[in-house]
C-alpha positions as CSV (number, residue, x, y, z in Angstrom):
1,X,61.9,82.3,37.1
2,X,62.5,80.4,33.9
3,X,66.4,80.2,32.7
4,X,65.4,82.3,29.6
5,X,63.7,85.1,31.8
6,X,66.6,85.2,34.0
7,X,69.2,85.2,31.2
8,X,67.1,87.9,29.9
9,X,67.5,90.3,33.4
10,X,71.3,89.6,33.6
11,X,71.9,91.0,30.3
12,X,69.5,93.9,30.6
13,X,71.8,94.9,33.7
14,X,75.0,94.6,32.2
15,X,75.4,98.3,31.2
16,X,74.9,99.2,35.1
17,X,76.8,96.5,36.2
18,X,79.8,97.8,34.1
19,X,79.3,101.9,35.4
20,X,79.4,100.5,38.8
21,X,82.2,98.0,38.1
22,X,84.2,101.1,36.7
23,X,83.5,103.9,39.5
24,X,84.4,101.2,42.3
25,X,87.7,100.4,40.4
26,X,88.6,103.2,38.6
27,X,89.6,100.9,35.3
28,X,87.7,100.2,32.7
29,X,89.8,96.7,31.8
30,X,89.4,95.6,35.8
31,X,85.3,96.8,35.6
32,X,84.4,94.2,33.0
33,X,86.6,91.5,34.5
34,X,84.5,92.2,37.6
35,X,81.3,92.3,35.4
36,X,82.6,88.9,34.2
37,X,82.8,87.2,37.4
38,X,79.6,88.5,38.5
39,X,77.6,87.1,35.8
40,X,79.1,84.0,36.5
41,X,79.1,84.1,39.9
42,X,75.1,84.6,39.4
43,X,74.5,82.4,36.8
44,X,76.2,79.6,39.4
45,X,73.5,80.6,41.7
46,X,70.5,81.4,39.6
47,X,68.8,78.9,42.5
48,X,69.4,81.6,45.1
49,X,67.4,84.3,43.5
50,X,64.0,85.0,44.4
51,X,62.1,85.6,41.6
52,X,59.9,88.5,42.5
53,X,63.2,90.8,44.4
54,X,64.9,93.4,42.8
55,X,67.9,91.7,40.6
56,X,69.7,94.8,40.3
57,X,70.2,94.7,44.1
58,X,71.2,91.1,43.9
59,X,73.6,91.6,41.1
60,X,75.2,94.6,42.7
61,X,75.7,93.3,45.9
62,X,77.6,90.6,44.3
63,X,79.9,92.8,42.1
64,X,81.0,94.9,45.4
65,X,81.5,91.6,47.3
66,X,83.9,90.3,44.1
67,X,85.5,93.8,44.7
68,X,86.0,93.7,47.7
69,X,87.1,90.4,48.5
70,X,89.6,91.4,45.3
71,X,90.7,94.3,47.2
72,X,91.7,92.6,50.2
73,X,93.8,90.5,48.2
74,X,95.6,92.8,46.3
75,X,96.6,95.0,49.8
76,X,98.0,91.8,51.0
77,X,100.1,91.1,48.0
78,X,103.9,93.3,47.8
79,X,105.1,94.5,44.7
80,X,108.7,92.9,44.3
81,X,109.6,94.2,40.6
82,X,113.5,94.3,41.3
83,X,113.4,90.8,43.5
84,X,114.5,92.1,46.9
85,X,112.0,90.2,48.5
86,X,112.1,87.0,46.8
87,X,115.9,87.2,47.2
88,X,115.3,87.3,50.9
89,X,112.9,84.3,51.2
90,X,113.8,81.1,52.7
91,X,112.5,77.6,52.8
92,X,112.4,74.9,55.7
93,X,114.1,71.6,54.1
94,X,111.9,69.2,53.8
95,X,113.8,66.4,55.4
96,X,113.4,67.9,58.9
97,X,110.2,69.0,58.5
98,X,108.3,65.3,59.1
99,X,110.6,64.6,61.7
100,X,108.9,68.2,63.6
101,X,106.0,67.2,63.1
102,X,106.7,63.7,65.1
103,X,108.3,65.7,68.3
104,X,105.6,68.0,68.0
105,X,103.0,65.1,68.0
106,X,104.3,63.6,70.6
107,X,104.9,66.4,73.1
108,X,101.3,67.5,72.4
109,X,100.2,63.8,73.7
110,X,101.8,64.6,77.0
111,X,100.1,67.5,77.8
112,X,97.1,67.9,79.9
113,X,94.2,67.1,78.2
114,X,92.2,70.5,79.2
115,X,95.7,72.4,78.0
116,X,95.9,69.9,75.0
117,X,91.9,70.5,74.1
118,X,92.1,74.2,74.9
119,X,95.8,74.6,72.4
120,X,94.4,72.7,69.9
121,X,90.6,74.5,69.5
122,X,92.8,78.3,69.9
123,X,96.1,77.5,68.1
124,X,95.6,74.6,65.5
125,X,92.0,75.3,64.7
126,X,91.1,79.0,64.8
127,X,88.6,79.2,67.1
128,X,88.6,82.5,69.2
129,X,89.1,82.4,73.1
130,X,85.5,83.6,73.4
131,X,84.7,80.3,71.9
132,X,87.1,77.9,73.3
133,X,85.4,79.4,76.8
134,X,81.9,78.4,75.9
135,X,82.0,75.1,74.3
136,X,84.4,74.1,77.4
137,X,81.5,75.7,79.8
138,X,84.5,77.3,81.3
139,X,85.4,81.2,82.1
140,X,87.8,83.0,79.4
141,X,90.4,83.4,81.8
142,X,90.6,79.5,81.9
143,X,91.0,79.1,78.5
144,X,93.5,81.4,78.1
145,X,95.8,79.8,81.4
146,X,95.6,76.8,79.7
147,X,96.7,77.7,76.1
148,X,99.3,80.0,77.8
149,X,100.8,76.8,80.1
150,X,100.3,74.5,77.2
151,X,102.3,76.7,74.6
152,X,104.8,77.1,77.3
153,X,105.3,73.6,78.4
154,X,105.5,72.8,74.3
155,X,107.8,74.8,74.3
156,X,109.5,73.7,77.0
157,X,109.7,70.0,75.5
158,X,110.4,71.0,71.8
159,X,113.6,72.8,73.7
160,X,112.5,76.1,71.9
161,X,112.2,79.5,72.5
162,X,111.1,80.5,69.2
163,X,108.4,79.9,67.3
164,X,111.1,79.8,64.0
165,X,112.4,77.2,65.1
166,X,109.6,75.1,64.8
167,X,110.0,74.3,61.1
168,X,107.2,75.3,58.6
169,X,103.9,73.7,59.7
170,X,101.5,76.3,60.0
171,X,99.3,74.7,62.8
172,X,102.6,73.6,65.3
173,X,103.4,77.7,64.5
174,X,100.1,78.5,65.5
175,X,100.2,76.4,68.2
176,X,103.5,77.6,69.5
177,X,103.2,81.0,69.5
178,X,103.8,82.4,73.0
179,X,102.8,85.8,74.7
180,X,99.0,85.4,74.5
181,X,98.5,86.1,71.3
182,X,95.8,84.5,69.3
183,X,96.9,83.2,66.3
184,X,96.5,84.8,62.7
185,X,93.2,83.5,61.4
């Protein structure tokens, strides 16, 4: 499809675009910022369309995904108009943080290295159990022993009991975290 042609079908959908835009959000203002970033979001990808396919379809299923990845967004975010929250918040000092991260380096070298494999596929890099299992060729009851003893001998080492204590790196929480839990992804 030539860039003029395909110019040509993103403005003739506009008009749709925007009714759809507005009956998903319920705001007029919000339906033609999401209008906005669907054009562009198409234009970036003109490549991926198949000329021949219904654009309407195309264009619409990327309006609902900017929605929707919009909504998710906005139900994770708190309204703090009168700062209670923010007056709450604190923040790890820096100082201590590198030095953490060193003890927490180092204790993770003394582990196991099936416990040390299995913490840091699970806890530092998101992988699910399910996962961990099959690229170890092991069953999931393995994998979870050995993230369970190796957050609990980390523990152990890092003299901690809590995970807050741990200082703010993301990945040594992660890796921490105690119970069974898989971490937040």
């Amino acid at each position: 499809m030539s860039g003029d042609s395909f110019k040509d079908g993103l403005i003739a959908h506009i008009p749709s675009l925007r009714a759809f835009a507005a009956s998903l959000s319920g705001s007029i203002t919000l339906a033609d910022d999401l209008v906005q970033d669907t054009l562009l979001k198409a234009w970036a990808n003109a490549d991926k369309f198949e000329p021949g396919t219904n654009m309407r379809a195309w264009l619409f299923t990327i309006l609902r995904n900017i929605y929707y990845s919009l909504y998710r967004k906005r139900s994770r975010e708190v309204q703090d108009s009168d700062g209670v929250y923010a007056e709450r918040l604190a923040v790890h000092a820096d100082q201590e943080g590198h030095l953490a991260i060193a003890d927490f380096t180092a204790a993770l070298a003394k582990l196991p290295e099936e416990q040390r494999e299995a913490l840091i596929m699970v806890g530092a890099s998101g992988i699910s159990y399910e996962e961990a299992a099959e690229i170890c060729g092991v069953a999931l009851g393995t994998i979870k022993s050995r993230v369970n003893r190796a957050r609990s001998r980390l523990a152990e080492m890092l003299s901690t009991s809590d995970a807050d204590e741990t200082g703010p790196d993301a990945k040594m929480l992660a890796a921490l975290r105690v119970g069974g839990r898989e971490p937040p992804s």
